[in-house]
C-alpha positions in Angstrom: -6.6 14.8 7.1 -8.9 17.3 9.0 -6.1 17.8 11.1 -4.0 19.2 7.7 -7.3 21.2 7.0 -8.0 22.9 9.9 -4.4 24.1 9.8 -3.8 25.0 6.5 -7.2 26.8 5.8 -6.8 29.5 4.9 -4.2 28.9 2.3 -6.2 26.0 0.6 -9.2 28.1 0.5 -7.5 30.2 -1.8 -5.8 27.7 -3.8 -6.0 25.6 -6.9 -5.3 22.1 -6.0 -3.5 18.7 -7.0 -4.9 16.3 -4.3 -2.8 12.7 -3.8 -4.4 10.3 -1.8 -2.9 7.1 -0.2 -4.5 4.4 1.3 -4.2 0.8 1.8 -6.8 -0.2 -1.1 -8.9 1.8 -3.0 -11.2 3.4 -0.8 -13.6 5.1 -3.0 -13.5 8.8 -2.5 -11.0 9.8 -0.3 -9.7 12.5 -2.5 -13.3 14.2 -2.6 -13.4 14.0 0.8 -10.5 16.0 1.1 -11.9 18.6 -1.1 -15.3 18.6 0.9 -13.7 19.8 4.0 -12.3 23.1 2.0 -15.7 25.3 1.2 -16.2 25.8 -2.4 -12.9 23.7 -3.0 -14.0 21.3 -5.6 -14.2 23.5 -8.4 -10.9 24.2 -7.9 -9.5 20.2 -7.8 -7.3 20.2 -11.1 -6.4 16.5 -10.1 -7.1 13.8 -8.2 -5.2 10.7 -7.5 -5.4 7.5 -5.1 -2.2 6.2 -4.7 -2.2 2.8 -3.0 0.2 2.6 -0.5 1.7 0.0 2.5 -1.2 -0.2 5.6 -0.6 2.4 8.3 -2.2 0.1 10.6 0.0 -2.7 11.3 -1.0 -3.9 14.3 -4.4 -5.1 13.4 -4.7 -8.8 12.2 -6.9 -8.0 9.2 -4.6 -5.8 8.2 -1.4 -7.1 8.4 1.8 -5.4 6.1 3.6 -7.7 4.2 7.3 -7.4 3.1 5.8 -6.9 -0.7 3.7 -4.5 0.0 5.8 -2.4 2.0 8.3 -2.3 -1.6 6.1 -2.9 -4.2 2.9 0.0 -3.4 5.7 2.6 -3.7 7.3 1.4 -6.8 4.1 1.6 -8.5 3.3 5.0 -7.0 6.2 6.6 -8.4 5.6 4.7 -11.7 2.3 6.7 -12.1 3.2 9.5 -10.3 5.7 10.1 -13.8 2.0 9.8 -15.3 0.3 11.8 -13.7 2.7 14.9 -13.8 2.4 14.6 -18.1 -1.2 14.1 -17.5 -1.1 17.7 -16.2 1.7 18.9 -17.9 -0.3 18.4 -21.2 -3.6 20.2 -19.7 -5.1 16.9 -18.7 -7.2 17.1 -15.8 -8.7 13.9 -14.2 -11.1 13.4 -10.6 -10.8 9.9 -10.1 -13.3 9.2 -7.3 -15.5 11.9 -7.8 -18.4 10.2 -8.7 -21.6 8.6 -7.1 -20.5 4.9 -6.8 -17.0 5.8 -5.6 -19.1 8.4 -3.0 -21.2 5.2 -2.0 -17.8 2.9 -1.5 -16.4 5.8 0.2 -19.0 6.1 3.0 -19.7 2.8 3.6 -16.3 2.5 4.5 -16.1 6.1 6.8 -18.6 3.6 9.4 -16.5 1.0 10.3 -12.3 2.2 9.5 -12.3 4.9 11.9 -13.4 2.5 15.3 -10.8 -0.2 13.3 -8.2 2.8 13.3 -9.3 4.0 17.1 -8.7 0.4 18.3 -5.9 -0.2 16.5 -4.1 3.1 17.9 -4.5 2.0 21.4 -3.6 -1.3 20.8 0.5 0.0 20.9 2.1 0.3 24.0 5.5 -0.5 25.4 5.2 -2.1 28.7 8.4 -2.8 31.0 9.3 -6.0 29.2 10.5 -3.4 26.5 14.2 -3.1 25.5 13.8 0.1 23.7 16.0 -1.8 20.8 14.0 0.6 18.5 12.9 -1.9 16.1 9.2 -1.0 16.7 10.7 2.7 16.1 12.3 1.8 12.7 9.3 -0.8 11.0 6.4 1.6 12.1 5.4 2.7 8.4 3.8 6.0 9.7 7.0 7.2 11.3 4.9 8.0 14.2 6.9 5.8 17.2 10.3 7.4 18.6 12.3 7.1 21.5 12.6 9.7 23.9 14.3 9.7 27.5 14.8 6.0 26.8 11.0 5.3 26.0 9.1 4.4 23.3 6.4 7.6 22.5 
């Protein structure tokens, strides 16, 4: 995400923005966080949205990604995805996370997932027992595995 900011900059500072967030579970306020990285920006939110979506961390035993989850999360998403464009088709303008308690459940979750995540990112690694068969390249739910020069990167 501050990746995405730091690029994009200067366009979002001069933007009015939609903001969809996905994460594994409700996190609280990962929208607003967005917005707090973009100076002045959250005057100019027109919407906010947490979609919850498969786990991007699937190597991590508390997290595991089940077979449901991986189809269901985005059949609901689109579902209220068709909500939310009436929603701001007919004017309707909705922040949901943008208050204290969802400020609160936000942070205390900012300690802890990003040393999960860090550990979790170094925990992948394709040693010589691997056959490059690419199924670690086609069930990673990021997209972010692919195989280059007949190794997995």
């Amino acid at each position: 995400m501050r990746e995405f900011v730091d690029m994009y900059m200067d366009e979002l500072k001069a933007k009015k923005l939609i903001i969809f967030f996905t994460q594994m579970m409700f996190s609280g306020d990962g929208a607003r966080a967005f917005a707090r990285l973009i100076p002045n920006c959250e005057k100019r939110v027109l919407y906010a949205e947490h979609f919850s979506m498969p786990n991007n961390i699937c190597n991590y035993p508390l997290f595991p990604m089940t077979e449901k989850e991986r189809v269901i999360k985005p059949q609901k998403a689109i579902k209220r995805l068709d909500e939310i464009c009436s929603d701001i088709q007919n004017g309707v303008i909705k922040k949901r996370g943008w208050n204290v308690f969802y400020s609160i459940l936000g942070k205390s979750q900012n300690i802890i997932y990003p040393m999960i995540e860090e550990k979790a990112k170094h925990s992948f690694y394709a040693d010589e027992s691997c056959t490059k068969c690419g199924l670690c390249v086609k069930i990673c739910p990021m997209n972010n595995l692919e195989i280059v020069n007949d190794q997995v990167v």
